[in-house]
C-alpha positions as a Markdown table, in Angstrom:
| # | Residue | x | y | z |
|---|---|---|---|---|
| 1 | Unk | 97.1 | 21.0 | 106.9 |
| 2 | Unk | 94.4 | 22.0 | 108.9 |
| 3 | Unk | 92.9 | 24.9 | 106.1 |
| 4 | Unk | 93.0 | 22.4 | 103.2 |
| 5 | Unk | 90.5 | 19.7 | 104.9 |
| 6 | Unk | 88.7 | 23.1 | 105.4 |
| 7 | Unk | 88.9 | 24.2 | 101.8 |
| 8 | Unk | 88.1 | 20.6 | 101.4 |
| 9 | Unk | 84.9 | 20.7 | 103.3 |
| 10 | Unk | 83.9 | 24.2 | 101.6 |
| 11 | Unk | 84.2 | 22.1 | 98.0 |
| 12 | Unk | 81.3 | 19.3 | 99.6 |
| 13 | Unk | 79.1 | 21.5 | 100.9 |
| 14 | Unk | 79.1 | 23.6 | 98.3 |
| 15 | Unk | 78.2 | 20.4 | 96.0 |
| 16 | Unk | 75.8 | 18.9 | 98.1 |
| 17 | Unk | 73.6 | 22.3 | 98.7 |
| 18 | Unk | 73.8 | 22.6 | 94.9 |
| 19 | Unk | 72.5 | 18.9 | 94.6 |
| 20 | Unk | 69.8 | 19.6 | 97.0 |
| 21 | Unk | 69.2 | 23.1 | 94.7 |
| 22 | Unk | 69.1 | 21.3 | 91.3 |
| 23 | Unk | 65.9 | 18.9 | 92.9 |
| 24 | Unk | 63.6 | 22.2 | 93.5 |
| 25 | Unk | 62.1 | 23.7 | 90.5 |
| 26 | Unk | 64.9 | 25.5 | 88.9 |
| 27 | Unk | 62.3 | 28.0 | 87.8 |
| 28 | Unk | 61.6 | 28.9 | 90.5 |
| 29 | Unk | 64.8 | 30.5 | 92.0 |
| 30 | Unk | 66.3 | 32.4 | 88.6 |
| 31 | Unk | 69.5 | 34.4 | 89.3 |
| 32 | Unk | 70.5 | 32.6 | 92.5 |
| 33 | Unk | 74.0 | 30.9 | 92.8 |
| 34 | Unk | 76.8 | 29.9 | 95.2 |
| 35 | Unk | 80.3 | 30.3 | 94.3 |
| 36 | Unk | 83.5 | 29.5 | 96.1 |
| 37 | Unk | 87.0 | 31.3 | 96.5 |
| 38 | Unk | 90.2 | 30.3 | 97.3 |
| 39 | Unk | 92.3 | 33.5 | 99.0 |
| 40 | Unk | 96.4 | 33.8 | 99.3 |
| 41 | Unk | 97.4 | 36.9 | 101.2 |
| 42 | Unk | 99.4 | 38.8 | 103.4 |
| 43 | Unk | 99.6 | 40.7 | 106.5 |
| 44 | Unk | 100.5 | 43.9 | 106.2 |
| 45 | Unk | 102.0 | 46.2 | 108.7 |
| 46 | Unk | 99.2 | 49.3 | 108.7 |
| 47 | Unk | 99.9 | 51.2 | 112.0 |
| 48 | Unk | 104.1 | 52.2 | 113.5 |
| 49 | Unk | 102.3 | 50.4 | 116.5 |
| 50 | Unk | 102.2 | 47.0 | 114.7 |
| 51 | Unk | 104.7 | 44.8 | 116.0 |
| 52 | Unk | 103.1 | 41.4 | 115.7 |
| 53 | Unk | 104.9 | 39.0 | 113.7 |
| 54 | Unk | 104.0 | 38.8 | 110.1 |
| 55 | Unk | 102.6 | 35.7 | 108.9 |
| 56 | Unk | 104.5 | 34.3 | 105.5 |
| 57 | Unk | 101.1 | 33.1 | 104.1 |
| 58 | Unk | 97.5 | 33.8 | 104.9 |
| 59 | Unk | 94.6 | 31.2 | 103.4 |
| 60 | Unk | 91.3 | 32.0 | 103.5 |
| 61 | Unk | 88.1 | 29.9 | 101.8 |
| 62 | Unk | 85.1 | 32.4 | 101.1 |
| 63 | Unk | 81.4 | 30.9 | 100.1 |
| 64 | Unk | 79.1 | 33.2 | 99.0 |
| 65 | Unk | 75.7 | 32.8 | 98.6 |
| 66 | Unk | 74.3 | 35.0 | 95.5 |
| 67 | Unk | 71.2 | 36.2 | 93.8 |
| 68 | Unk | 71.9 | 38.3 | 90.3 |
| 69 | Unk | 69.1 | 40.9 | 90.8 |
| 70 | Unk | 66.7 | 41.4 | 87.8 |
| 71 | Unk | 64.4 | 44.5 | 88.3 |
| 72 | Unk | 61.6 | 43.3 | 90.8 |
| 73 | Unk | 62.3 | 46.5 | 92.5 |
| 74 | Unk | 63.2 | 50.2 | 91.0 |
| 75 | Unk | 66.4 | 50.3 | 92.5 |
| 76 | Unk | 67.7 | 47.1 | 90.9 |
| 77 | Unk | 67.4 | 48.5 | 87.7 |
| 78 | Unk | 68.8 | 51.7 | 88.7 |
| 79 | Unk | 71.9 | 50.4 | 89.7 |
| 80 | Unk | 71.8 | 48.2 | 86.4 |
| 81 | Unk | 71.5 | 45.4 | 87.9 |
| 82 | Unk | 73.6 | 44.4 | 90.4 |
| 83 | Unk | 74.1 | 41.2 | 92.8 |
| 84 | Unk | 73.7 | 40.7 | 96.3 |
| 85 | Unk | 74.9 | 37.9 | 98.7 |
| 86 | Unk | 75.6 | 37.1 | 102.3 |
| 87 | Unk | 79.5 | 35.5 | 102.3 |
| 88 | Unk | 81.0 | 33.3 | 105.0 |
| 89 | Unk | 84.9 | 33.4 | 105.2 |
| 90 | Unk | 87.1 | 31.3 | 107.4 |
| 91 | Unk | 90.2 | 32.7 | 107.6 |
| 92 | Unk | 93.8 | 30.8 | 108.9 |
| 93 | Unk | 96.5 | 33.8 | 109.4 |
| 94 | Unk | 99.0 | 31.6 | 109.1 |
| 95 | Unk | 100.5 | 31.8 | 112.8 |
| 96 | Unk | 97.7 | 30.4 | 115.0 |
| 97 | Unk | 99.4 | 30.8 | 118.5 |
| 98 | Unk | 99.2 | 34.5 | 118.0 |
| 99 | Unk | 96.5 | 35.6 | 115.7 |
| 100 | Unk | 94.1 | 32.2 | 115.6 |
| 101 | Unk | 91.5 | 32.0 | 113.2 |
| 102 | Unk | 88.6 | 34.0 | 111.6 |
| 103 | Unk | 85.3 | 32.8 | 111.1 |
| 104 | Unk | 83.2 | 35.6 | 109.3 |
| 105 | Unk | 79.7 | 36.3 | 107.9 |
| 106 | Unk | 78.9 | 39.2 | 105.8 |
| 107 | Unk | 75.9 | 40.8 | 103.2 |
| 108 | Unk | 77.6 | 42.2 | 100.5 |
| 109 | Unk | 76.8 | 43.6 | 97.0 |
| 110 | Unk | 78.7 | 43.2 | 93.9 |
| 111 | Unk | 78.4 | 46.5 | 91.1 |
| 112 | Unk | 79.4 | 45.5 | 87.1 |
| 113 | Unk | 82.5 | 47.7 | 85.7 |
| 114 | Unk | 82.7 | 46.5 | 82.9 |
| 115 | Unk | 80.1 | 44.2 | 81.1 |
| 116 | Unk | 80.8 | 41.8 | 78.2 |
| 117 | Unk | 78.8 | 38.5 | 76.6 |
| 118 | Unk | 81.1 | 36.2 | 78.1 |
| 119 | Unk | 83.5 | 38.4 | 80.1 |
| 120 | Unk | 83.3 | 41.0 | 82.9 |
| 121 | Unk | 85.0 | 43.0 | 85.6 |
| 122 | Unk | 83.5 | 43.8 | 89.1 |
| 123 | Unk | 83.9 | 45.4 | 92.3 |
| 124 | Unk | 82.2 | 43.2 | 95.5 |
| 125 | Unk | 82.3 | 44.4 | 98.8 |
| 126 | Unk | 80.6 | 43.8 | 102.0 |
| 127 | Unk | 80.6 | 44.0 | 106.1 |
| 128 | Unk | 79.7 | 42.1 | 108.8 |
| 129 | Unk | 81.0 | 40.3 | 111.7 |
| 130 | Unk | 84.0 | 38.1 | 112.4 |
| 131 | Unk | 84.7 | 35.8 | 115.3 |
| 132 | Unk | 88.5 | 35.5 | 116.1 |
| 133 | Unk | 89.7 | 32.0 | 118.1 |
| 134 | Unk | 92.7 | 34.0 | 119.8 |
| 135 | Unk | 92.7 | 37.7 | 120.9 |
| 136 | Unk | 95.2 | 39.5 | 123.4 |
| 137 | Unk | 95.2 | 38.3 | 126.7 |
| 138 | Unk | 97.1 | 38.4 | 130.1 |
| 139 | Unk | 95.1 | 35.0 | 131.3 |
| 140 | Unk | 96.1 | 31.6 | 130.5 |
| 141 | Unk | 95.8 | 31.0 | 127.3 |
| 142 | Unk | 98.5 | 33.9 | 127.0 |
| 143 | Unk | 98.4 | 35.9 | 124.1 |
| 144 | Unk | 100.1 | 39.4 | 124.8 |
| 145 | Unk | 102.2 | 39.4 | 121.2 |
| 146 | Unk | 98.6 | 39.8 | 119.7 |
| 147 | Unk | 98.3 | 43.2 | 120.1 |
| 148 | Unk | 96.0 | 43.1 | 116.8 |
| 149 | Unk | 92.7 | 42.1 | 118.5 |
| 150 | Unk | 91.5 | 42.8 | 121.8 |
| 151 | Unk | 87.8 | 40.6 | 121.6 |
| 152 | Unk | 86.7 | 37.8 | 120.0 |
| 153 | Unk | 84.0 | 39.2 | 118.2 |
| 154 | Unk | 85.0 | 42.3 | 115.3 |
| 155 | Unk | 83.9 | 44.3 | 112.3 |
| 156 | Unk | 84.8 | 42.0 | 109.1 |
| 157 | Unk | 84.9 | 44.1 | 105.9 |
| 158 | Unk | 85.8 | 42.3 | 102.8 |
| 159 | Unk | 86.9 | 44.1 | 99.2 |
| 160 | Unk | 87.4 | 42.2 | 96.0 |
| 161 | Unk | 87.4 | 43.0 | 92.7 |
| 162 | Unk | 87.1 | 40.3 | 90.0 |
| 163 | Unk | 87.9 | 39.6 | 86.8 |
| 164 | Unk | 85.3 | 36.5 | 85.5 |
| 165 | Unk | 84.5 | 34.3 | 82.1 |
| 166 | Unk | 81.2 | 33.4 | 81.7 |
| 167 | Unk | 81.6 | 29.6 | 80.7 |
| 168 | Unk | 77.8 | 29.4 | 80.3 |
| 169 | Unk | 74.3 | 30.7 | 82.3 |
| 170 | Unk | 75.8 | 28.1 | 84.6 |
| 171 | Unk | 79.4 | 28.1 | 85.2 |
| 172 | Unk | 81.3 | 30.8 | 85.8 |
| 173 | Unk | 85.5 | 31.1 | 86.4 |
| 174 | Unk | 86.5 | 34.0 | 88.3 |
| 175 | Unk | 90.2 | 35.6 | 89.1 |
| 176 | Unk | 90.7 | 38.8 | 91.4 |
| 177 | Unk | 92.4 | 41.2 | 94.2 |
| 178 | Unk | 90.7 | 41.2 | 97.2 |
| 179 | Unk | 91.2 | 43.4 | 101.0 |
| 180 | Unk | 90.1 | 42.5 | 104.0 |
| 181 | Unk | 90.0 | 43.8 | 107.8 |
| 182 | Unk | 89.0 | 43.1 | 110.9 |
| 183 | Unk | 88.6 | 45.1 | 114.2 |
| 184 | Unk | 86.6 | 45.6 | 117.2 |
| 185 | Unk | 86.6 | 49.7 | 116.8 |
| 186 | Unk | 88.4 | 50.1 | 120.2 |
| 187 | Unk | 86.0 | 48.3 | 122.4 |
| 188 | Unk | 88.6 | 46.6 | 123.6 |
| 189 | Unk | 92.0 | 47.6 | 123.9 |
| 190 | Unk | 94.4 | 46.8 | 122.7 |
| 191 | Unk | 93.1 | 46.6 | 119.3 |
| 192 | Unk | 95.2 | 47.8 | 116.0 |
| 193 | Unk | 92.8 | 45.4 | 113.8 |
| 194 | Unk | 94.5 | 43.3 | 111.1 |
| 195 | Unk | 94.2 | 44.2 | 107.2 |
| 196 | Unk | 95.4 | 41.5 | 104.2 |
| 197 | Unk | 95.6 | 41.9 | 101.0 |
| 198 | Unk | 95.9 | 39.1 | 98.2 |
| 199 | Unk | 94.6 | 37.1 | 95.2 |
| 200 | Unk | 92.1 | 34.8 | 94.8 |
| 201 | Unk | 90.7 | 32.1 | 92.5 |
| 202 | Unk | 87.0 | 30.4 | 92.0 |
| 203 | Unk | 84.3 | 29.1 | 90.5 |
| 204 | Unk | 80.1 | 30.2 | 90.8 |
| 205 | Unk | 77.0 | 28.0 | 89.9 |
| 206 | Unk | 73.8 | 28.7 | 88.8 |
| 207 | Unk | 71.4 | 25.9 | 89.2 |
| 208 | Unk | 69.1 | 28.3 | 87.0 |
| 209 | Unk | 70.7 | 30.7 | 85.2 |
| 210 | Unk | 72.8 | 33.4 | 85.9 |
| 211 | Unk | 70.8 | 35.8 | 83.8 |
| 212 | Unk | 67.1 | 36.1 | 84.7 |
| 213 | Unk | 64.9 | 37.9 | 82.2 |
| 214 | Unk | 65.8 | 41.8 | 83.3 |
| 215 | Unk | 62.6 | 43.6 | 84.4 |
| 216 | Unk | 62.1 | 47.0 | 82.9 |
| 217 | Unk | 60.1 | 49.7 | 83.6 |
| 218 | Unk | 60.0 | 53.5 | 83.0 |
| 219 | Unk | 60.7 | 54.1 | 86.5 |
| 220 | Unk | 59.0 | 57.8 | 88.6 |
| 221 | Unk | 61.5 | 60.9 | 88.2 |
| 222 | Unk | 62.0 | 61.9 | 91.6 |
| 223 | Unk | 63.1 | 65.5 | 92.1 |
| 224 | Unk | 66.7 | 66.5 | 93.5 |
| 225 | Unk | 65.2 | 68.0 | 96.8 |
| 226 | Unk | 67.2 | 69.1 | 99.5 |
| 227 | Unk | 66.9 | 68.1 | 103.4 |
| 228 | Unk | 68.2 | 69.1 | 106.5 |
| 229 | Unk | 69.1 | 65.8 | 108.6 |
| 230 | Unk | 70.4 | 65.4 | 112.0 |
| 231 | Unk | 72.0 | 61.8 | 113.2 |
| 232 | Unk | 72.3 | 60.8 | 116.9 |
| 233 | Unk | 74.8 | 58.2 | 117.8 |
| 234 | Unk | 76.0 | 55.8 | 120.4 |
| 235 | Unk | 79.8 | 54.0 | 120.4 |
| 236 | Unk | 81.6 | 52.0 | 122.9 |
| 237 | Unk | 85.3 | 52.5 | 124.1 |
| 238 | Unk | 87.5 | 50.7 | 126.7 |
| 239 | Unk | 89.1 | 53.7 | 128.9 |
| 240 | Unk | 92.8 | 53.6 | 129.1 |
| 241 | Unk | 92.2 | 54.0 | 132.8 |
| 242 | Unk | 91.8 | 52.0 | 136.2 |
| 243 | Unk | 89.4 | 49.2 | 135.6 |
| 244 | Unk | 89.0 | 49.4 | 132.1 |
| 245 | Unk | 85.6 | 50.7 | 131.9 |
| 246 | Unk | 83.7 | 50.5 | 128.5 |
| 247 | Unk | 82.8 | 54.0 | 128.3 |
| 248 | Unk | 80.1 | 55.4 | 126.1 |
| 249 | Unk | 81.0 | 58.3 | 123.5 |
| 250 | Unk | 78.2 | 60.4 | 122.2 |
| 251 | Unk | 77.8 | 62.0 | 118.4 |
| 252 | Unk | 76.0 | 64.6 | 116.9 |
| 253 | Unk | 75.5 | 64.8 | 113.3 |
| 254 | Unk | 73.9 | 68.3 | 111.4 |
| 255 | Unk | 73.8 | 68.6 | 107.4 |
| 256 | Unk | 72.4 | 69.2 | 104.7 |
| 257 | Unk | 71.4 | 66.6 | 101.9 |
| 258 | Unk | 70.7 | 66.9 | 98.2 |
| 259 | Unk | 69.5 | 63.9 | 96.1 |
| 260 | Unk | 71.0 | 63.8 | 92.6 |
| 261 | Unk | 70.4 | 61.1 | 89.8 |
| 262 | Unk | 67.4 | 60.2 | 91.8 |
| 263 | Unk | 69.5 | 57.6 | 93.4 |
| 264 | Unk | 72.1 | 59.1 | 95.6 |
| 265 | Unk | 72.3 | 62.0 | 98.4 |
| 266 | Unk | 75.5 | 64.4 | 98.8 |
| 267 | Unk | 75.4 | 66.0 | 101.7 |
| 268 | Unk | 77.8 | 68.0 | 104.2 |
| 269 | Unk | 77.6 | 69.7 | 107.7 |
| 270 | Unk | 79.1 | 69.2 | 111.2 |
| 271 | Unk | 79.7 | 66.2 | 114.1 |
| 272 | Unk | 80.3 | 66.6 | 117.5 |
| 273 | Unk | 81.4 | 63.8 | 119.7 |
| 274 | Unk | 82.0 | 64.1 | 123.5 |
| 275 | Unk | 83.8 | 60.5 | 124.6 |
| 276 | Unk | 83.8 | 59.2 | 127.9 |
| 277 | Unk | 86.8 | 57.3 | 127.3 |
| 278 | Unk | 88.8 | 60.5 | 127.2 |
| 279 | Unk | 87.8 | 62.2 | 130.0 |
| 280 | Unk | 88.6 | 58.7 | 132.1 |
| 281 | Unk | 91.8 | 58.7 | 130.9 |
| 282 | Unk | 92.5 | 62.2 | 132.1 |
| 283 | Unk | 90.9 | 62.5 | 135.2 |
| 284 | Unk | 92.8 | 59.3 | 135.8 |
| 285 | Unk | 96.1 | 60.3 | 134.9 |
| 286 | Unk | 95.5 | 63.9 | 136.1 |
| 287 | Unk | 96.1 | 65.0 | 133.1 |
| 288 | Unk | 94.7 | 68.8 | 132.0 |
| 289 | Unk | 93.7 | 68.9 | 135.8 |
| 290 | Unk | 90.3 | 71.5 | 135.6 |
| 291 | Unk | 90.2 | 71.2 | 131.8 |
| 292 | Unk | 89.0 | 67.5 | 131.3 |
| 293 | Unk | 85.4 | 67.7 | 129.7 |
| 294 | Unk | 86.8 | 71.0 | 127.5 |
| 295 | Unk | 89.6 | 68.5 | 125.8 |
| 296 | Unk | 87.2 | 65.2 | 126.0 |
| 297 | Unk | 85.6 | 66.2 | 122.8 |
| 298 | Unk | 86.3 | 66.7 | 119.3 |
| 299 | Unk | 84.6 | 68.0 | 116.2 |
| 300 | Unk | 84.5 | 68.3 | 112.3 |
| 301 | Unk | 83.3 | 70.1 | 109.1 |
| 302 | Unk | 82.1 | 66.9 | 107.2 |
| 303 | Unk | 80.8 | 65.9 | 103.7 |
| 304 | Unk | 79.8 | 62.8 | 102.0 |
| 305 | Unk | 77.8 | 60.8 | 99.4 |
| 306 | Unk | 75.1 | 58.1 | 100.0 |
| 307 | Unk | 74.3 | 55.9 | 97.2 |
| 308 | Unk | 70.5 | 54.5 | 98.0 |
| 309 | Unk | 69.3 | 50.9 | 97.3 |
| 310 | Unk | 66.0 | 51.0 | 97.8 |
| 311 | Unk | 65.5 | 51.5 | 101.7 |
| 312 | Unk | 69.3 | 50.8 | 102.2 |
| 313 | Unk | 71.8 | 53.6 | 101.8 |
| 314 | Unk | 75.6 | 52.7 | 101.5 |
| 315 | Unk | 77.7 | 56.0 | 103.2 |
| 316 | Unk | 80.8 | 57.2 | 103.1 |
| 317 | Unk | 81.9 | 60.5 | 104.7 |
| 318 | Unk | 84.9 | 62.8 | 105.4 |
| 319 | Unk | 85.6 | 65.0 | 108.0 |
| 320 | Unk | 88.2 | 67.6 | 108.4 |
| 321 | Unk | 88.6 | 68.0 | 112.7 |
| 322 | Unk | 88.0 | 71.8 | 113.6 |
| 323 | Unk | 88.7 | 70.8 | 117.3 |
| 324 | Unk | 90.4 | 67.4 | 118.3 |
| 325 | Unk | 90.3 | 65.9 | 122.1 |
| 326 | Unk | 93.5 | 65.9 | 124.2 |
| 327 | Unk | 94.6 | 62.9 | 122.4 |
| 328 | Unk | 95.0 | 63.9 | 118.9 |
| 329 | Unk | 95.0 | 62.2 | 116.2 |
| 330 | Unk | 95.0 | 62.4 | 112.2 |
| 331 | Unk | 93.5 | 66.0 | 110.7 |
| 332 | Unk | 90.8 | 63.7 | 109.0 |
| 333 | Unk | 88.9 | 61.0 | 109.8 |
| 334 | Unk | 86.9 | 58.4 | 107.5 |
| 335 | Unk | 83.3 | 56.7 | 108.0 |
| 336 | Unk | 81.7 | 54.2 | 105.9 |
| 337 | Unk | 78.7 | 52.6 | 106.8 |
| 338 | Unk | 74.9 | 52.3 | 105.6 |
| 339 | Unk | 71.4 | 53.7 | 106.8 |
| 340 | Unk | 68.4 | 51.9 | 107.0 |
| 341 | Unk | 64.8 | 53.8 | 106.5 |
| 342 | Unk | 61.9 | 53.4 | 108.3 |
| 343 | Unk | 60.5 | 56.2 | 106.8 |
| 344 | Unk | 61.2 | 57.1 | 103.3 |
| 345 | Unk | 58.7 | 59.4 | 101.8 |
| 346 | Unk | 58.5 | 62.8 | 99.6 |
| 347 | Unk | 56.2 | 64.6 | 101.4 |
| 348 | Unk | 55.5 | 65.1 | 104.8 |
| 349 | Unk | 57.1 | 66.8 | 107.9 |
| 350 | Unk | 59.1 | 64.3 | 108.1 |
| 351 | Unk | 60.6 | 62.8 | 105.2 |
| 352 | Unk | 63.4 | 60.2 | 106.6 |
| 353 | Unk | 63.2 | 58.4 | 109.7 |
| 354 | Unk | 66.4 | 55.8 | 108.9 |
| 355 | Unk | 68.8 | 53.6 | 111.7 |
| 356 | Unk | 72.8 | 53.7 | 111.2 |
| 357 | Unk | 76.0 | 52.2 | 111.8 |
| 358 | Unk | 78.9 | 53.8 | 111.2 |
| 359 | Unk | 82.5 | 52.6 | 111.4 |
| 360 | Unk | 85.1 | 55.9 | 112.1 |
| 361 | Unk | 88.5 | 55.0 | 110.8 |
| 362 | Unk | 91.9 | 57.2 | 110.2 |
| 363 | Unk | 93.7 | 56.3 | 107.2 |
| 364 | Unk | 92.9 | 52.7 | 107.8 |
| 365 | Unk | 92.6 | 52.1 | 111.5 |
| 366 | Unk | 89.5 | 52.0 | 113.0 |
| 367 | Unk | 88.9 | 54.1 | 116.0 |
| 368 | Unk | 85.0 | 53.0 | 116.7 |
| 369 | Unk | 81.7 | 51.7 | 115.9 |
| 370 | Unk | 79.0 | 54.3 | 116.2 |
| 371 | Unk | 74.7 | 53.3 | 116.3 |
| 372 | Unk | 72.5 | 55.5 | 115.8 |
| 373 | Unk | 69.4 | 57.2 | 114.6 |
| 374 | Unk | 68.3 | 60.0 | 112.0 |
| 375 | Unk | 65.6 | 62.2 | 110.8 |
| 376 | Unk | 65.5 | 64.0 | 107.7 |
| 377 | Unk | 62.5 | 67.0 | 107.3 |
């Protein structure tokens, strides 16, 4: 009952902020919306480890706030166009004893398919944080069949892909399949993070219009130059180990980058990352007694593709493990994550000066959250 007089709630607010839209200058604010989802979807058992009951049902109501972009910068109209938003999601698993509830917030961009006059498909997809009302715990209030989340706070990621009739530069109906995960990265153990997957249904408003007048320019040809870029990087782990320490792991990151399209960077190279939770865990256990630090760190031959959006880069990268630590696990590992450049120049010893956050996963378990900074010359 409870997630209907939240869906409920999600329907006024939505109304009155649009009311309190329509007063401004509508002018003023072309290609900015809010839409609302509805979400049905299921638990899914991603990981031999996960024994947690499986909900029947999981509900979710998703608001996202919207702006269609229309070529104020170069990017925009490099990526034809896309739309941007910052979501908020509150999610009801459907057995609250065990998993509780999710209340999320999230940036994410949504990239046309498939583009029509009154009918179009698109991919949405964003990250950001999630704040879960019951995690694992050996303290009253018990919770030690939750073996999904070990913190309150997590990564939320949220995938959808949506089908959507343009009623007019207004109103829009929209149908889809959307993913969604949450985890802490291993922060806190223990911590097998849960993933759904499901439909959806919902409707988007443009006080405006939904299609600003599209800026076009002819835009600068940059050439497809190569770098060599090195990443440093932070993550936090919870030692399997007396006390429990959160233990720092520390990553290395050497390759070689070539733009292409003037709008994204391939690149490959080498990681190495030496984790203090590892090297707890054996010295605790006496485990490899003499050979602790050799087996505490693990390495890989890596490539990847970074699609740039303006001082934003979204990443994805593979790595193939030419050493693993004592505890072993896939041959490959995942990261997605984005860049953020402080310096972003064509000439110059320096070239890239750009933050990062990464998010290292197996298959589809998340191992940890990695920080960093990066230098390209």
């Amino acid at each position: 009952m409870y997630q209907y007089l939240v869906s409920l709630f999600t329907i006024a607010f939505s109304l009155v902020f649009i009311d309190k839209i329509k007063a401004q200058d509508e002018q003023s604010m072309p290609g900015f919306g809010v839409e609302t989802n509805f979400l049905a979807a299921k638990v899914f058992k991603h990981d031999a480890k996960f024994n947690v009951p499986i909900p029947p049902l999981t509900t979710a109501a998703d608001v996202n706030f919207v702006w269609q972009t229309y070529g104020k910068k170069d990017w925009q109209q490099g990526r034809k166009f896309p739309m941007i938003g910052i979501g908020l999601t509150y999610t009801n698993y459907g057995y609250n004893s065990i998993y509780g509830r999710c209340l999320s917030v999230y940036p994410n961009l949504q990239v046309p398919l498939i583009r029509g006059q009154r009918m179009e498909w698109t991919l949405r997809f964003g990250d950001g944080l999630g704040y879960v009302t019951r995690k694992y715990q050996t303290t009253a209030p018990v919770d030690t069949l939750n073996t999904a989340i070990g913190s309150h706070l997590n990564d939320y990621a949220m995938f959808m892909t949506d089908v959507r009739y343009h009623i007019d530069e207004h109103w829009d109906v929209q149908w889809g399949a959307n993913f969604t995960h949450i985890s802490n990265g291993d922060y806190h153990q223990p911590n097998l993070g849960v993933n759904t997957v499901g439909i959806h249904i919902g409707l988007r408003y443009f006080p405006a219009t939904s299609r600003p007048k599209s800026i076009t320019r002819e835009l600068p040809k940059l050439k497809n130059r190569w770098l060599f870029e090195v990443r440093t990087g932070i993550s936090f782990k919870e030692a399997r180990a007396k006390d429990s320490l959160i233990l720092p792991s520390y990553i290395i990151t050497a390759y070689a980058s070539r733009r292409w399209l003037g709008k994204n960077k391939f690149f490959f190279g080498a990681d190495y990352a030496y984790h203090g939770d590892v090297y707890a865990f054996l010295k605790n256990y006496g485990v490899d007694l003499g050979h602790e630090k050799a087996n505490s760190w693990d390495g890989a031959f890596l490539a990847g593709n970074e699609f740039l959006l303006g001082r934003v880069g979204i990443v994805t990268q593979l790595g193939v493990y030419y050493k693993q630590t004592f505890l072993k696990f896939d041959a490959c590992y995942e990261k997605i994550g984005c860049n953020f450049y402080i310096i972003k120049k064509e000439h110059g010893a320096i070239k890239e000066l750009f933050l990062s956050a990464m998010l290292l996963t197996h298959e589809i378990v998340a191992e940890y959250s990695e920080f960093g900074i990066g230098v390209g010359l």
